[in-house]
C-alpha positions in Angstrom: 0.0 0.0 0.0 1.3 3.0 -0.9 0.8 6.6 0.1 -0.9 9.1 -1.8 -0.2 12.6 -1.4 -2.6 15.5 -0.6 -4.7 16.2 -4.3 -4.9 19.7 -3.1 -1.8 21.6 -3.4 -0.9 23.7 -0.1 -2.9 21.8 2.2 0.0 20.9 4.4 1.4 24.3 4.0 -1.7 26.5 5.0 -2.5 24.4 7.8 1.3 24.5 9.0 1.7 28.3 8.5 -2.2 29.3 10.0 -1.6 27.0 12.8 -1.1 29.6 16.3 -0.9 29.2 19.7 -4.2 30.3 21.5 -4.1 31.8 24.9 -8.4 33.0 24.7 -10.7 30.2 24.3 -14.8 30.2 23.2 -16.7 28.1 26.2 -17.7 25.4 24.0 -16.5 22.0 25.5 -14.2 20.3 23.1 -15.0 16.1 22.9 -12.3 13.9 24.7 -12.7 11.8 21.5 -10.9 14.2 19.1 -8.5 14.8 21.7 -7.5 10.7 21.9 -8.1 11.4 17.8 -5.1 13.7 18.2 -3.0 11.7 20.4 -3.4 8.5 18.2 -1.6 11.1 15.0 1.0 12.7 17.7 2.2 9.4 18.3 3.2 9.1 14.9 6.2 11.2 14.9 9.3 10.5 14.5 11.3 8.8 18.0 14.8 7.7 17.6 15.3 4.2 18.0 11.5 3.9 17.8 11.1 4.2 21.7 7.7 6.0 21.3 8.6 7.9 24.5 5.9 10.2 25.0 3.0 9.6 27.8 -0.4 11.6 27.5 -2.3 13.0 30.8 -5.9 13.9 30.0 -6.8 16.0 33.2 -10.8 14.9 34.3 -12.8 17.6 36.3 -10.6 16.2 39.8 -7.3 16.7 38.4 -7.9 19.8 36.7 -9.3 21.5 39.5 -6.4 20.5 41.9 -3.9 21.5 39.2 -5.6 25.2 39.1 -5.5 25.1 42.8 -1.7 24.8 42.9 -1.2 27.3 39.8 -3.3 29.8 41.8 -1.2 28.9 45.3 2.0 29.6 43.0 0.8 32.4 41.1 -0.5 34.4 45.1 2.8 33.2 46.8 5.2 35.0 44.4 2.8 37.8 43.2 -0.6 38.4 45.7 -3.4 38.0 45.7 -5.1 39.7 42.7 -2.5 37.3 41.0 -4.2 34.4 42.3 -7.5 35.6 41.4 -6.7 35.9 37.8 -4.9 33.5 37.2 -8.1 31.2 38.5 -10.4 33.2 36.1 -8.1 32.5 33.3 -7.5 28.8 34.0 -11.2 28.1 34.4 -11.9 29.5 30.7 -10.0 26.7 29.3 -11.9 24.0 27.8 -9.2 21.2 28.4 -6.3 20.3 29.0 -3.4 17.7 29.0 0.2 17.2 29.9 2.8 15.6 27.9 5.8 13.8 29.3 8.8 12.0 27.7 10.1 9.2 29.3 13.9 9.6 31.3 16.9 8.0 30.3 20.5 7.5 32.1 21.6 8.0 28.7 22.4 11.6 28.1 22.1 11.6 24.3 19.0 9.3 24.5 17.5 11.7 26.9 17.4 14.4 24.0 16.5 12.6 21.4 13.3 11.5 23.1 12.9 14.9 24.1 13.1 15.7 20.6 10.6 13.2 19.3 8.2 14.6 22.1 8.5 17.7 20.6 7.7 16.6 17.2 4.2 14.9 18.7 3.5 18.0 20.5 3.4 19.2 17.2 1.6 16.6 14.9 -1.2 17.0 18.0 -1.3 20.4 18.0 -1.5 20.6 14.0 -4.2 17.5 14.2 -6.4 19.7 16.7 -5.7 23.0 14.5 -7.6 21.3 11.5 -10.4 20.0 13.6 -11.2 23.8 14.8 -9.1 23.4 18.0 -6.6 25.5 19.4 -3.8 24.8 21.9 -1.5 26.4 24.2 2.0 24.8 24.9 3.3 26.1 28.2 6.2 25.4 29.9 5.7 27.4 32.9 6.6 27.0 36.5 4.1 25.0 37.4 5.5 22.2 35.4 8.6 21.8 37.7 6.6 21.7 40.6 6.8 18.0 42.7 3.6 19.0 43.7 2.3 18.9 39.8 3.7 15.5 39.1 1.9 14.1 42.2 -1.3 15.2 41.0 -0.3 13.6 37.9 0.4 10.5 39.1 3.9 10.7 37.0 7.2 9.2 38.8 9.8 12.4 37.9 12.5 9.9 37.9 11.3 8.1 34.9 9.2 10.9 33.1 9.9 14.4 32.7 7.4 17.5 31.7 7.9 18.2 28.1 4.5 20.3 28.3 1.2 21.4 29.6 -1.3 22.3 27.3 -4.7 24.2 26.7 -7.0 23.3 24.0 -10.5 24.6 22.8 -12.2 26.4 20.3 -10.3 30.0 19.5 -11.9 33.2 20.8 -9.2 35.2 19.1 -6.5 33.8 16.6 -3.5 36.4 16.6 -1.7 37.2 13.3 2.1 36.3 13.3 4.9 37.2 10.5 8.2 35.1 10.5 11.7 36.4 9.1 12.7 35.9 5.1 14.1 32.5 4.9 17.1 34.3 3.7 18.0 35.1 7.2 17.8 32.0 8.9 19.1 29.8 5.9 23.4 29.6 5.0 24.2 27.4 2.3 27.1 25.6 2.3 29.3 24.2 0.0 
């Protein structure tokens, strides 16, 4: 069986260049089933040594509301209250979310590439979701170093690390972005 490419040209591209990330959401729930959709394309992406490393944490109503209470307690300790406040407004406008970890090696090298391949997933998902209507938001934040996060995850630091939290729904507002010429950020060599 062979593959066929796209019949359209530019699909790919368009969808690759429109894709943003979304930090306001419309309140309409997004369906855990596109979500799993999503995950069963991320998990396509490349992995060195084929070690599929990635591990995907749906957060249910439970886990999501603990993990807003410790992004509130994080967000009041270093900055007050009105910090707190807001950032609970803002977390509870997010239709869903998810956390992404790659698995740890002793390997240094090993490490990075799965890393890497997490990365690529991250992206596959994200690109997945972007042609069903759905946004996302990859943070990285301080919250995701937080013991206390991985606890309410369930996830054993030792053998998987972070590589992401992320916010998904249905775009309020999709911002505009330009990139630099290729020219700059290409050197040819000979």
């Amino acid at each position: 069986m062979s593959h066929q490419p796209s019949t359209v040209p530019g699909d790919l591209a368009a969808v690759l260049r429109g894709r943003r990330s979304i930090d306001l959401f419309a309140s309409d729930a997004v369906s855990v089933d596109v979500v799993r959709d999503a995950v069963d394309v991320a998990r396509w992406a490349p992995n060195h040594r084929l070690t599929e490393p990635w591990r995907f944490y749906l957060l249910g109503p439970a886990t999501r509301q603990a993990v807003i209470d410790l992004a509130v307690d994080l967000d009041t300790a270093a900055k007050g209250e009105r910090a707190g406040v807001a950032r609970r407004a803002r977390l509870d406008a997010i239709p869903g979310m998810f956390v992404l970890t790659t698995r740890r090696s002793v390997d240094p090298l090993l490490d990075r590439e799965d890393y890497a391949a997490c990365c690529c997933a991250a992206e596959n998902l994200m690109l997945y979701l972007w042609q069903q209507g759905i946004g996302v938001k990859w943070t990285t934040g301080v919250i995701t170093r937080q013991p206390r996060f991985y606890e309410l995850l369930g996830v054993d630091p030792v053998s998987e690390a972070v590589v992401g939290f992320f916010w998904y729904g249905v775009p309020k507002v999709v911002p505009t972005q330009q990139r630099r010429p290729v020219a700059e950020i290409v050197k040819e060599l000979a």
